[in-house]
SEKEZA-805009 format. One line per 10 residues: for each residue x, y, z of C-alpha. Coordinates in steps of 0.001 Angstrom, whole numbers. Example, Ala and Ser with C-alpha at 12.3 -4.5 7.8 and 13.67 -1.06 7.14 Angstrom:
# residues 2
12300:-4500:7800; 13670:-1060:7140;
//
This chain:
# residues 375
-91349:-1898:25054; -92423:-4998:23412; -93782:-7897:25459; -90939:-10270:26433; -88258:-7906:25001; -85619:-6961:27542; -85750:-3690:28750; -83100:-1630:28048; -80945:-500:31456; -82243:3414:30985;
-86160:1613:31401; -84599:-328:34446; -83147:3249:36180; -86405:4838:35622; -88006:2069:37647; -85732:2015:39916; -85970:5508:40620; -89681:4693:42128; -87446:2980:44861; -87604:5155:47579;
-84810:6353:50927; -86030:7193:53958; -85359:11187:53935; -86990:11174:50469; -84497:10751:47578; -84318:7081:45790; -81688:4765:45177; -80431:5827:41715; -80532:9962:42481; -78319:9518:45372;
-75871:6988:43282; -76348:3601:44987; -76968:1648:42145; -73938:138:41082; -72761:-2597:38173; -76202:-2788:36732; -76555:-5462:34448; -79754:-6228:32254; -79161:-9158:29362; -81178:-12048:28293;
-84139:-11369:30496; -81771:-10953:33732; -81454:-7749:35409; -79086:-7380:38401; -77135:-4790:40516; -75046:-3864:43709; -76548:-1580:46021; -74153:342:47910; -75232:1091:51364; -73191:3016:54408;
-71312:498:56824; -72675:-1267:59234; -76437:-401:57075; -77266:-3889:56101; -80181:-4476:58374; -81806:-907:58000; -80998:-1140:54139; -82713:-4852:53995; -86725:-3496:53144; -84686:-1344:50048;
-82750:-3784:48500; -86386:-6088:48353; -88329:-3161:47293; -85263:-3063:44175; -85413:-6806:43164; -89815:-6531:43067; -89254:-3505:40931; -87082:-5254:38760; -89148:-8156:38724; -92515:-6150:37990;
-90573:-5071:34839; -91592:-6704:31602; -89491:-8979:29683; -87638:-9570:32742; -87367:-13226:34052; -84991:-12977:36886; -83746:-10274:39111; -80837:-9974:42004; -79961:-7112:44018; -76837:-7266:46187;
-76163:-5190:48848; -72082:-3984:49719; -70412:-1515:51880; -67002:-322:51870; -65478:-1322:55028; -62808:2037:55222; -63489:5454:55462; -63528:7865:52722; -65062:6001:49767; -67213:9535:48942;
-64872:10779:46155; -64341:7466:44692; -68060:5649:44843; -67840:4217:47900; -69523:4865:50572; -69062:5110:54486; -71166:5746:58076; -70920:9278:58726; -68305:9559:61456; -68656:10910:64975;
-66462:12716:67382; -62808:14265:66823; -62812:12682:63404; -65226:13774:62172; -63472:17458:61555; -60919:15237:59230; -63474:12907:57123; -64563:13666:53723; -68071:14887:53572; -70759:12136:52956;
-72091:13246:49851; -71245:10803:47034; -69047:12532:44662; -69679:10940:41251; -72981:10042:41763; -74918:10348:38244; -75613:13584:36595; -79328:15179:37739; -81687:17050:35309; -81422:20564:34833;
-83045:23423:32885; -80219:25231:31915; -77084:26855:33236; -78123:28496:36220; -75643:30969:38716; -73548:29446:41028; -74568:30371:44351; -73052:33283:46124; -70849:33973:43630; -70982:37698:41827;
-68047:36903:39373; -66888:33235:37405; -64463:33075:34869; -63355:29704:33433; -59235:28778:32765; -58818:26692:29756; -56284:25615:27159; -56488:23525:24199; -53738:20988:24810; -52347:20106:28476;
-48869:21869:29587; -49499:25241:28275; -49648:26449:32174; -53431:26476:32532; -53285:25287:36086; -50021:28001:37070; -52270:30625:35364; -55311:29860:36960; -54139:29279:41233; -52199:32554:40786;
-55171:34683:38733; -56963:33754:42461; -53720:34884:44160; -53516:38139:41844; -57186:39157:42803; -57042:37903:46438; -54123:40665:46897; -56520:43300:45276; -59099:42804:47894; -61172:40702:46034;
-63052:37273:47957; -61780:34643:46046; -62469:31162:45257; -60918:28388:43288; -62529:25083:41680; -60301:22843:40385; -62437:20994:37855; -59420:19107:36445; -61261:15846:38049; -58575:13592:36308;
-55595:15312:37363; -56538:17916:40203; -52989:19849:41001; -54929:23082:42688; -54218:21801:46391; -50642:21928:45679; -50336:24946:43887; -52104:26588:46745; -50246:24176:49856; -53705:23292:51570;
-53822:20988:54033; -57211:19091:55142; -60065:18121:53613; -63724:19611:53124; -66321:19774:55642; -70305:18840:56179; -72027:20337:58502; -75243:18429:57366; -74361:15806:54968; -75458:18096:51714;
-72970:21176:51426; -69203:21134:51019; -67427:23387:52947; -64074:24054:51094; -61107:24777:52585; -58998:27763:52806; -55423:28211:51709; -53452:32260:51596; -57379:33517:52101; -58351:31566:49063;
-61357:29383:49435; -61021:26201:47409; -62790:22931:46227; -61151:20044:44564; -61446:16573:44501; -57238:16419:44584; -58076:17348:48393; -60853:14178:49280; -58595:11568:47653; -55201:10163:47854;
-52886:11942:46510; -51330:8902:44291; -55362:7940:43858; -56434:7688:40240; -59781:8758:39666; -61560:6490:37274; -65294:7205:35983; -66701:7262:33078; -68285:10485:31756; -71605:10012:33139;
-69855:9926:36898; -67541:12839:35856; -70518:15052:34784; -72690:14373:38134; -69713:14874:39920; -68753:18690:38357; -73101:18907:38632; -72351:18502:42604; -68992:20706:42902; -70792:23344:41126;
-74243:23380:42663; -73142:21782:46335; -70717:23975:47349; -71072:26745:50074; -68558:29075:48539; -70011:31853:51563; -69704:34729:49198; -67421:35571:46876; -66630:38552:44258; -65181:35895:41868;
-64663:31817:41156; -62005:31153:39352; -62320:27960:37888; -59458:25809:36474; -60819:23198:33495; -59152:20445:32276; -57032:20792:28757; -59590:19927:25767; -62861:20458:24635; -64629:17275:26304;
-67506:16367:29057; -65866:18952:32081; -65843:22393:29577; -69320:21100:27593; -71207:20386:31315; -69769:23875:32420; -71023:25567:29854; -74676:23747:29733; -75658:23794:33893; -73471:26944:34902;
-74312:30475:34449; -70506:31293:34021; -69363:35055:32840; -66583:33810:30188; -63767:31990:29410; -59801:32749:29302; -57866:30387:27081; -54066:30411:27590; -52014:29388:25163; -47923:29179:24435;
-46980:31243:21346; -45590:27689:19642; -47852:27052:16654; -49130:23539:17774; -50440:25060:21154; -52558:28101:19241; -53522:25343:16775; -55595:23434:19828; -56091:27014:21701; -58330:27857:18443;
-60394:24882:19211; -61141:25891:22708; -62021:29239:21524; -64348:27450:18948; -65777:25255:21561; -66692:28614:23859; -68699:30321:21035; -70693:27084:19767; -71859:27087:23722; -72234:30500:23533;
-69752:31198:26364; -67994:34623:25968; -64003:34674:25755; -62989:37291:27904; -59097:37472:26492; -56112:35346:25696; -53045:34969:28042; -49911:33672:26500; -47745:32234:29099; -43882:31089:28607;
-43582:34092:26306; -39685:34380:27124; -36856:33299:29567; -34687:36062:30621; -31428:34198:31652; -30404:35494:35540; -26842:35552:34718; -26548:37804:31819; -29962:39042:31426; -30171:37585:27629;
-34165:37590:26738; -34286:34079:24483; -38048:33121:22949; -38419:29359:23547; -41492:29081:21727; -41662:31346:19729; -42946:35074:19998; -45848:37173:20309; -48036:33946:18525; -51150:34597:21236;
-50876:38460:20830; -51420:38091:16993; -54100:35345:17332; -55811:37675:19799; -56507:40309:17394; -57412:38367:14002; -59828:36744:16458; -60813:39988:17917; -60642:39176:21637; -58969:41317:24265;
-55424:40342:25046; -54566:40341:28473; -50816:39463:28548; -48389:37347:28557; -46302:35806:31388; -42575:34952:30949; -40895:31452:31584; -39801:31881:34960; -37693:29118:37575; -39697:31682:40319;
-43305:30096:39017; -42652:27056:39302; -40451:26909:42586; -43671:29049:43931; -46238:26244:42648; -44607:23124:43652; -43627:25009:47032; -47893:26085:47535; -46871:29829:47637; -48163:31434:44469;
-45766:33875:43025; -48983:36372:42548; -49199:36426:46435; -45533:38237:46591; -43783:41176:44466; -41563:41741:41561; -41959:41321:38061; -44267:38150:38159; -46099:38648:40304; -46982:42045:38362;
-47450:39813:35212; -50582:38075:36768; -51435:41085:38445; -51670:43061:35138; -54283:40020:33789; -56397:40171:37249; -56628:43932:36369; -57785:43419:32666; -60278:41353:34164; -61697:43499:37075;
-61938:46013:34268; -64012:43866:32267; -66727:42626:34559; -66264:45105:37496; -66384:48374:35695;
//
């Protein structure tokens, strides 16, 4: 950097990184540098600290401004310290004092959800986890999200340990689907504990939100966050992760495929010719990151009408079934348009969980998986 030029606010992280927290990290690895600004030889930023921190915080926020100030080509530097005053700010970049006593079972974990993404060499296995398969679609209301809470259900009934993370970070619908109640656990500040719904262990950041809460971060945030849910997570052993992606072929699907050690991807699709058109892209995506697609599950492949049993093809037929083989992927089945799924989902009681025809659809998909990675 040139003498007197402004430093550019990547220079200004990396010296702020030298700014040091007591049990070791620094201020930008655990996300409390917020609103930096660096223009015209100015460089200032908030630095969020836990409630009722200000005093203990007071030696880092001076250490901050003489790092900014040590930095050439800058003139004047201005670190403010905030705190959220509520509870629960982890999911949404706040922050909050650890809480003590009876609610402390209820409280979100402290761990900064969102905090910026971390260096990694490579995709690396997530921990305790034998199996993970990735459910993802090309366009959004295909039935990615149906799919992937009952392909849990299918292979919890089988015997299977199961766990689901919902990685739809924008719209997380997994703690409906599923009816859990509560929110995730730490037990020492660093691992999520996820919670358990019909014997199915599952993260999402749906559950350490408001429900009507939008989640808005830019991809940096949204990467570190997906970074945490896939590394900080104390899944406590599982045969397989099921993990539901958001529609696309953006930051969620390229981050999974570059830090997670994942054993392939199922792309649903509807048999309509605009949904395989955006389904091909996803299957695209998956090879360029070398991520192997396991099969292709068309869902809403017909509506049988209750009343006189007339089988009528809404969107068309067999369309995933043909793409399947000119792409030469396994098939894995299709699963009809059904009032039963989606009373089940919006009830939390996963068709897969019960009997009859639906729930042997998704049980017939769980099986073409088992038989894929298991055998």
């Amino acid at each position: 950097m040139a003498a007197g030029t402004t430093p550019s606010k990547e220079e200004v992280l990396k010296a702020l990184s030298q700014v040091t927290l007591p049990e070791g990290s620094n201020i930008v690895e655990a996300g409390m540098v917020k609103a930096l600004s660096v223009k015209d030889g100015r460089a200032s930023f908030v630095l969020e600290i836990p409630a009722g921190a200000a005093e203990r915080f007071e030696p880092v926020r001076r250490q901050a401004e003489e790092a900014l100030s040590a930095l050439p080509g800058i003139g004047k530097a201005m670190v403010v310290m905030t705190a959220p005053a509520a509870p629960g700010g982890a999911a949404g970049g706040g922050r909050s004092a650890p809480p003590t006593g009876a609610a402390a079972d209820e409280a979100p974990p402290d761990l900064r959800i969102g905090r910026h993404p971390r260096p990694q060499a490579g995709p690396v296995r997530i921990p305790g986890v034998r199996h993970v398969v990735a459910v993802a679609s090309g366009k959004g209301g295909v039935g990615k999200s149906t799919l992937s809470a009952n392909l849990a259900a299918a292979l919890r009934r089988k015997g299977r340990k199961v766990g689901l993370l919902d990685a739809d970070i924008y719209g997380p619908s997994q703690p409906k689907m599923l009816g859990a109640k509560g929110r995730p656990k730490s037990i020492d500040g660093k691992t999520i504990l996820p919670v358990t719904a019909h014997g199915i262990r599952l993260m999402s950041l749906g559950l350490m939100v408001p429900e009507n809460e939008a989640v808005i971060w830019r991809g940096p945030m949204l990467i570190g966050a997906l970074q945490q849910l896939l590394q900080q997570v104390d899944w406590g052993g599982l045969d397989w992760l099921v993990i539901d992606l958001p529609p696309g072929t953006g930051d969620v699907q390229l981050t999974l495929s570059q830090k997670a050690d994942i054993d392939g991807a199922v792309v649903v699709s509807t048999p309509q010719d605009v949904a395989l058109l955006d389904a091909r892209k996803a299957i695209d995506m998956f090879r360029k990151t070398k991520t192997p697609i396991l099969g292709l599950v068309e869902n809403m492949a017909a509506y049988h009408c209750p009343k006189c049993g007339h089988e009528a093809h809404i969107f068309g037929e067999g369309g995933v079934r043909r793409e399947a083989e000119a792409l030469g992927v396994p098939f894995l089945g299709e699963v009809p348009l059904s009032l039963e799924i989606r009373l089940s989902g919006d009830l939390g009681e996963p068709v897969a969980l019960g009997d009859g025809p639906m729930a042997e659809a998704y049980g017939r998909i769980a099986d073409g998986l088992i038989a894929a990675l298991e055998d």
